[in-house]
MDTraj code that builds the backbone (N, CA, C; nanometers):
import mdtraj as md
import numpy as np

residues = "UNK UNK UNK UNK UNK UNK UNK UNK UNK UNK UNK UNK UNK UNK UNK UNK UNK UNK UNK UNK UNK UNK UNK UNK UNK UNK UNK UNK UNK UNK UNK UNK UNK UNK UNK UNK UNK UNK UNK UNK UNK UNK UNK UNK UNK UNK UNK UNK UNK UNK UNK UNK UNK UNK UNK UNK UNK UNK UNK UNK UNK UNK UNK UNK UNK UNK UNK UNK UNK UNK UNK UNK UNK UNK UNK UNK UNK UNK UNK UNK UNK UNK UNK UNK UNK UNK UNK UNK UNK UNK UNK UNK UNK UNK UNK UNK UNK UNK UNK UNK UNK UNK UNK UNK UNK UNK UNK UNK UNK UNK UNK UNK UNK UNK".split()
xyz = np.array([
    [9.6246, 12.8706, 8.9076],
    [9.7621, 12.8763, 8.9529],
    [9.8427, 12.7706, 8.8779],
    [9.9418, 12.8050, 8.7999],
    [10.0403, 12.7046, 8.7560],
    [10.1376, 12.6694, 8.8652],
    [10.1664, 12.5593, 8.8159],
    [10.2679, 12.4338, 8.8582],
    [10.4010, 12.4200, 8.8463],
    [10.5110, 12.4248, 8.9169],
    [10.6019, 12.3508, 8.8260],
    [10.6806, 12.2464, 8.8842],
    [10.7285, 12.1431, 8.8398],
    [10.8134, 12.0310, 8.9198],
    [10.9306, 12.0505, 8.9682],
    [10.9627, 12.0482, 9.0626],
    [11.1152, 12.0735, 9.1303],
    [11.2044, 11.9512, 9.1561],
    [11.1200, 11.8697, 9.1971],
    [11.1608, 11.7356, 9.3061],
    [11.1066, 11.6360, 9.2147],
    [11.1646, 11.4852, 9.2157],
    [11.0748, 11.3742, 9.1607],
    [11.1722, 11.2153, 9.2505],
    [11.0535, 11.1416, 9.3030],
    [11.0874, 11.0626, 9.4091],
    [10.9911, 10.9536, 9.3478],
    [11.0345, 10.8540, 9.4131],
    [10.9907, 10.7341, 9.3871],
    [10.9340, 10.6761, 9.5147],
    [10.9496, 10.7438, 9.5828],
    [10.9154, 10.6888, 9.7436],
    [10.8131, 10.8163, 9.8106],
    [10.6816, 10.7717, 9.8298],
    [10.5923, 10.8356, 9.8479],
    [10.5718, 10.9162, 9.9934],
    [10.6624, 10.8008, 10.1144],
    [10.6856, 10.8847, 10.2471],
    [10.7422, 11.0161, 10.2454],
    [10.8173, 10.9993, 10.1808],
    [10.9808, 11.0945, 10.0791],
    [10.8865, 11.2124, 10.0777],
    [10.8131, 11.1764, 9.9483],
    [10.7405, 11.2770, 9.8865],
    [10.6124, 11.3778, 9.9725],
    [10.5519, 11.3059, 10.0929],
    [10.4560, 11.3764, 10.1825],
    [10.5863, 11.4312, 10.2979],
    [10.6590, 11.3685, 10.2850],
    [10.7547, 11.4889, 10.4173],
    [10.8197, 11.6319, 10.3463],
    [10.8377, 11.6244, 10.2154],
    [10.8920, 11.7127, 10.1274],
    [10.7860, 11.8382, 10.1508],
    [10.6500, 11.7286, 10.1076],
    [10.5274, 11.8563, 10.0673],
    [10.5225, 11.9435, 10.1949],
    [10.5171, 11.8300, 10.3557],
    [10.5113, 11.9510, 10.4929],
    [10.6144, 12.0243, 10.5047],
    [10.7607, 12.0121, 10.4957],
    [10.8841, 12.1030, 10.4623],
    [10.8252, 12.2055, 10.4692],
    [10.8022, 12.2172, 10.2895],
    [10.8140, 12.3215, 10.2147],
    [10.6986, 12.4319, 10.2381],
    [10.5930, 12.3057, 10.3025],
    [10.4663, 12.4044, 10.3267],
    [10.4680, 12.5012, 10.4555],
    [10.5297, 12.4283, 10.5216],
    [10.6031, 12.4828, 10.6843],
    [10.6457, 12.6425, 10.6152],
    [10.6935, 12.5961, 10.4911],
    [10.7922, 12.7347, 10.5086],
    [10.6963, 12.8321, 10.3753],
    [10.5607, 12.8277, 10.4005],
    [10.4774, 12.8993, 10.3051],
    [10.5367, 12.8563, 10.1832],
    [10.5470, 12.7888, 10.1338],
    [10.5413, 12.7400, 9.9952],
    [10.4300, 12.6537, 9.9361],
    [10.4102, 12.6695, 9.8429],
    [10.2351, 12.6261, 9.8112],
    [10.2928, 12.5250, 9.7416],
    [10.2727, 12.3670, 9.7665],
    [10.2693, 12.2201, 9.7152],
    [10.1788, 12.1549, 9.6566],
    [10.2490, 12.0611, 9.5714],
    [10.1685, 11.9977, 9.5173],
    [10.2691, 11.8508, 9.5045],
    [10.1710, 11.7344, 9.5192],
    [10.2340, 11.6038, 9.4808],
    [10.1453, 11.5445, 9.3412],
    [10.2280, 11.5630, 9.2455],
    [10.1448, 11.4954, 9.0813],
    [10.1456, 11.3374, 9.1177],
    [10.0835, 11.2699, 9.0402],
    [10.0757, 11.1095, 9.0789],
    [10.0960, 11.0416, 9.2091],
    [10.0643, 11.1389, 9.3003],
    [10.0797, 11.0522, 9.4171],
    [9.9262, 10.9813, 9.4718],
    [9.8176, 10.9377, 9.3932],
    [9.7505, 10.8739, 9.4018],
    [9.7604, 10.7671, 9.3349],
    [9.8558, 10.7689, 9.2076],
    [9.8465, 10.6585, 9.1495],
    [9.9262, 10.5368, 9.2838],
    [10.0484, 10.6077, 9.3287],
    [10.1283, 10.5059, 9.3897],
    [10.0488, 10.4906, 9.5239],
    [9.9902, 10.6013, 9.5508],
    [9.8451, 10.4868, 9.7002],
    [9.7644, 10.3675, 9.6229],
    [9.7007, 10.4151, 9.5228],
    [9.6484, 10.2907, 9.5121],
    [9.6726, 10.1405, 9.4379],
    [9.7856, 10.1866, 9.4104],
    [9.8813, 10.0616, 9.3959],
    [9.9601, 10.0137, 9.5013],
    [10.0123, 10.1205, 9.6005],
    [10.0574, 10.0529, 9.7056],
    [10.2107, 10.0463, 9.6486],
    [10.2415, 10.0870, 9.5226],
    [10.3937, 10.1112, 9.4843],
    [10.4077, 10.2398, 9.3940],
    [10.5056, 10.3222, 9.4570],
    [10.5354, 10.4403, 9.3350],
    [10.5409, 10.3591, 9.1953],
    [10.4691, 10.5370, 9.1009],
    [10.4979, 10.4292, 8.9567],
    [10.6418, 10.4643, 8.9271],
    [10.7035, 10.3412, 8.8725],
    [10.8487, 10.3611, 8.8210],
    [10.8596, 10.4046, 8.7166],
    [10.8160, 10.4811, 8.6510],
    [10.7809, 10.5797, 8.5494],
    [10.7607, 10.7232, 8.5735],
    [10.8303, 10.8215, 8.5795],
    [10.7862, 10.9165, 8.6288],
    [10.8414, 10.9498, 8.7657],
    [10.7349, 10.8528, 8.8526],
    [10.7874, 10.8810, 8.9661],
    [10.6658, 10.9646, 9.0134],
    [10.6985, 11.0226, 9.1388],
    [10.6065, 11.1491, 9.2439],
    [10.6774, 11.2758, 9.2048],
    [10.5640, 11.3498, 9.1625],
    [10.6485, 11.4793, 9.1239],
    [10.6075, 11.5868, 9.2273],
    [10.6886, 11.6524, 9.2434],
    [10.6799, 11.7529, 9.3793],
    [10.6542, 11.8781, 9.2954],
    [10.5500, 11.9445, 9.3315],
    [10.5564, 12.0592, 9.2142],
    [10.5077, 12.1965, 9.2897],
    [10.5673, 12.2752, 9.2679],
    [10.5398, 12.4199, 9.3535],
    [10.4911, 12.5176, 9.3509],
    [10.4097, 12.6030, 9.3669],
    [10.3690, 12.7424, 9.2649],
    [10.4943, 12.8011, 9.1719],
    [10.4213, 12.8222, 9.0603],
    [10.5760, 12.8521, 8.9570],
    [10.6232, 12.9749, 8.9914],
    [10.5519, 13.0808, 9.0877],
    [10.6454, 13.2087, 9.1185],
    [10.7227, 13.1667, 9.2590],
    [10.7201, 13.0359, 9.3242],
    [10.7954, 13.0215, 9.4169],
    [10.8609, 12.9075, 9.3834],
    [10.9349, 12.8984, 9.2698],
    [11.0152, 12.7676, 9.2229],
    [11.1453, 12.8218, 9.2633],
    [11.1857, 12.8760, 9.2588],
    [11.3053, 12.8935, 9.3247],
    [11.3570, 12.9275, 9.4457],
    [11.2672, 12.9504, 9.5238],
    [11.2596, 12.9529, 9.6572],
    [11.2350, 12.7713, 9.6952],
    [11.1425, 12.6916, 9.6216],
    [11.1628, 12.5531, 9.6592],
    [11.2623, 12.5180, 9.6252],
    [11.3297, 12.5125, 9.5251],
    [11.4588, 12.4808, 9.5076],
    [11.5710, 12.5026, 9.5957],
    [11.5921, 12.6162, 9.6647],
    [11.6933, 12.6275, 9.7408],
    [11.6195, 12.5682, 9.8767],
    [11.4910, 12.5490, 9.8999],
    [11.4754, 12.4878, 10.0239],
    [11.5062, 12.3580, 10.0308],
    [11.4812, 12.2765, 9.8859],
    [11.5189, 12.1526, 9.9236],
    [11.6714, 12.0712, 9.9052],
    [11.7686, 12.1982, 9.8429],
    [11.9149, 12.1866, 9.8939],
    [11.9415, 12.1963, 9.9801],
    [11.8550, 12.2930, 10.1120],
    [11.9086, 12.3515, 10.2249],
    [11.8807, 12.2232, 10.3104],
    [11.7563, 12.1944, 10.2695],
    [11.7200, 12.0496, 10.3648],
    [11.8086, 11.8735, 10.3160],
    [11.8996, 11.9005, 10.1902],
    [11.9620, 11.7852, 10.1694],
    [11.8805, 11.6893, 10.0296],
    [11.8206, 11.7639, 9.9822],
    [11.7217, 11.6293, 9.9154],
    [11.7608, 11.6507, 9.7885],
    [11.8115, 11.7051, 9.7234],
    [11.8909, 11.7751, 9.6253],
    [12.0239, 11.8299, 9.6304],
    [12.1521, 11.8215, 9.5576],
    [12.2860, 11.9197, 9.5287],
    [12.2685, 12.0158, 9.4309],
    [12.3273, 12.1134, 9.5072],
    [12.3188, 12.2499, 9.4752],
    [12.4243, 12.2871, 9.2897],
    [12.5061, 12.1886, 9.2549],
    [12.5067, 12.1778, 9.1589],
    [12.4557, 12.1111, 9.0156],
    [12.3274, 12.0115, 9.1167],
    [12.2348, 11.9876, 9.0356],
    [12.0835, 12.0533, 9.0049],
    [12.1336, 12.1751, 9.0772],
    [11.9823, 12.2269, 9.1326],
    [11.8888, 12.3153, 9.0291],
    [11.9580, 12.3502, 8.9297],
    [11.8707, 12.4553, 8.8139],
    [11.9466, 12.4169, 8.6680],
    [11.9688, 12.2504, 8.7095],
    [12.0396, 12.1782, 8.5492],
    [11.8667, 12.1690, 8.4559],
    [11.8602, 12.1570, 8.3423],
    [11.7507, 12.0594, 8.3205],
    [11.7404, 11.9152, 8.3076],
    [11.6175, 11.8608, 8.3627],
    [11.6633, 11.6628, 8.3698],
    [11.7058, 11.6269, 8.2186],
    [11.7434, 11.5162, 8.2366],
    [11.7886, 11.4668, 8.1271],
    [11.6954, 11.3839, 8.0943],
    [11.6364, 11.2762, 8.0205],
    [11.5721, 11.2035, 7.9941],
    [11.5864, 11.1268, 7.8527],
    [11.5433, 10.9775, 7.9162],
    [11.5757, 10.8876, 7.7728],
    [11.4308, 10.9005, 7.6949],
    [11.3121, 10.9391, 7.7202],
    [11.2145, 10.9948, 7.6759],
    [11.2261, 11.1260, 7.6398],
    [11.1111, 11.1880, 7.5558],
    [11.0560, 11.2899, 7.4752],
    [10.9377, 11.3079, 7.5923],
    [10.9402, 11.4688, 7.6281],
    [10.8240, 11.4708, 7.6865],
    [10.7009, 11.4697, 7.6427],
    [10.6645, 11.4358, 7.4926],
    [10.5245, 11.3444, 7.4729],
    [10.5118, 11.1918, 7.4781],
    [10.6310, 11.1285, 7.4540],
    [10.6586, 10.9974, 7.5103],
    [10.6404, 11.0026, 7.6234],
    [10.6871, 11.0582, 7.7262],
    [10.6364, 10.9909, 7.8892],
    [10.5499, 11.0073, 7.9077],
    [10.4271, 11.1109, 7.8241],
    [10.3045, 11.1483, 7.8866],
    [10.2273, 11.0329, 7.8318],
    [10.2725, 10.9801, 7.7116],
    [10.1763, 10.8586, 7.6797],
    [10.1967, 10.7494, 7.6965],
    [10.3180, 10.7276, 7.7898],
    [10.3923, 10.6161, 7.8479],
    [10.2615, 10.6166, 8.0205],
    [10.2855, 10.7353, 8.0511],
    [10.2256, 10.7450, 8.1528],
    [10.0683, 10.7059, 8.1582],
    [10.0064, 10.7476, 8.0683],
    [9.9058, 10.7145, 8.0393],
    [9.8609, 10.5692, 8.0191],
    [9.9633, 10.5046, 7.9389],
    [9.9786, 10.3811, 7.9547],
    [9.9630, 10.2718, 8.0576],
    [10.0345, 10.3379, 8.1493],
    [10.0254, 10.2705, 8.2564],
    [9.9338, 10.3011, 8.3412],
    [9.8660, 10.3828, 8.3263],
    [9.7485, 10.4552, 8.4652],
    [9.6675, 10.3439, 8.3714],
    [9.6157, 10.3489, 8.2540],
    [9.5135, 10.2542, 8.1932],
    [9.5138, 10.1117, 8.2241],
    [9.6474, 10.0691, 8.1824],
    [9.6830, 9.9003, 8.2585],
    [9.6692, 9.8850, 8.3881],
    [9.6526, 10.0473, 8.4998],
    [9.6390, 9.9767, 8.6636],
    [9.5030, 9.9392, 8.6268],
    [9.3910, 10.0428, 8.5912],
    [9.2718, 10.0616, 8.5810],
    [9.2476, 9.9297, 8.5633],
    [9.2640, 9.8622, 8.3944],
    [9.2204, 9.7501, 8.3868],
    [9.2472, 9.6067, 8.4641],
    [9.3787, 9.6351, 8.5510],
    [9.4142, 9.5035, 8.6629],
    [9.3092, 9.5141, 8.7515],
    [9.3288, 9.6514, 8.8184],
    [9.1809, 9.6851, 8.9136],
    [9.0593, 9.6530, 8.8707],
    [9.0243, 9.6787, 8.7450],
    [8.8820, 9.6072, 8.7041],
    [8.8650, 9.4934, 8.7338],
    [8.9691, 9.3721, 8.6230],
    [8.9739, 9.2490, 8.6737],
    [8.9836, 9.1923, 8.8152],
    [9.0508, 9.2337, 8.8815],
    [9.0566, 9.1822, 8.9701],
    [8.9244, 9.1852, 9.1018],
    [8.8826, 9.3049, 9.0747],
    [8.7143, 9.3316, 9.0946],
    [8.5768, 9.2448, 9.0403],
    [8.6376, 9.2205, 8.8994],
    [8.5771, 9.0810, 8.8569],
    [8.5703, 8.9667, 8.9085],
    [8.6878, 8.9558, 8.9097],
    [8.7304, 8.7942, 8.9248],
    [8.6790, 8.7963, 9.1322],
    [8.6925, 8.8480, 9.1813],
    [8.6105, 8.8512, 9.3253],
    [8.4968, 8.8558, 9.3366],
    [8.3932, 8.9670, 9.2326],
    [8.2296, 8.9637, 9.2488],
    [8.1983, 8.8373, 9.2026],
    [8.2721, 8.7890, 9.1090],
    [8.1579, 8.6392, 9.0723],
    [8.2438, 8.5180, 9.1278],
    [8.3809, 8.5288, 9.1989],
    [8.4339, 8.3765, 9.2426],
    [8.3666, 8.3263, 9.3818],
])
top = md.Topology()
chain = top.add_chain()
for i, resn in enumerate(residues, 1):
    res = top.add_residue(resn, chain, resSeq=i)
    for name in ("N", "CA", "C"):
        top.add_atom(name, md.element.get_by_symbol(name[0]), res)
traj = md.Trajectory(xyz[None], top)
């Protein structure tokens, strides 16, 4: 089943009330990176939480999440804009999932032997 992004939040409560919404209303969800920001304990500011929907019901999420306020309806089927290239954010992104990894290592270190 493909994907596609509708929604993108930075705030992860945001993002699990979105997913029951939409699911309430038979729409099949998905939250992209929303593990990275549990186990950091902060959305990544990159990206963000992406809300992503079955791609034959993207437009049915779309108008659900105007109807519910979380989106304007004249922003609703623009494409984003972005100061990135979408192979730049993917290796931006990557970037940063690698640098949590290695804080998490260290810091796993620096506890087993202090």
């Amino acid at each position: 089943m493909s994907f596609k992004t509708i929604h993108i939040t930075n705030d992860s409560t945001q993002a699990e009330v979105i997913k029951v919404q939409l699911s309430e209303n038979g729409i099949t969800t998905f939250l992209k990176d929303s593990v990275s920001a549990q186990v950091t304990g902060v959305p990544l500011e990159v990206g963000g939480i992406k809300i992503q929907v079955a791609e034959k019901q993207t437009k049915e999420g779309i108008l659900k999440l105007i109807e519910l306020g979380y989106i304007k309806e004249e922003h609703a089927f623009e494409k984003p804009k972005s100061a990135l290239t979408n192979s730049q954010a993917i290796l931006l992104n990557k970037i940063m999932k690698l640098a949590i990894t290695a804080l998490l290592i260290g810091f796993a270190a620096y506890f087993a032997f202090s």
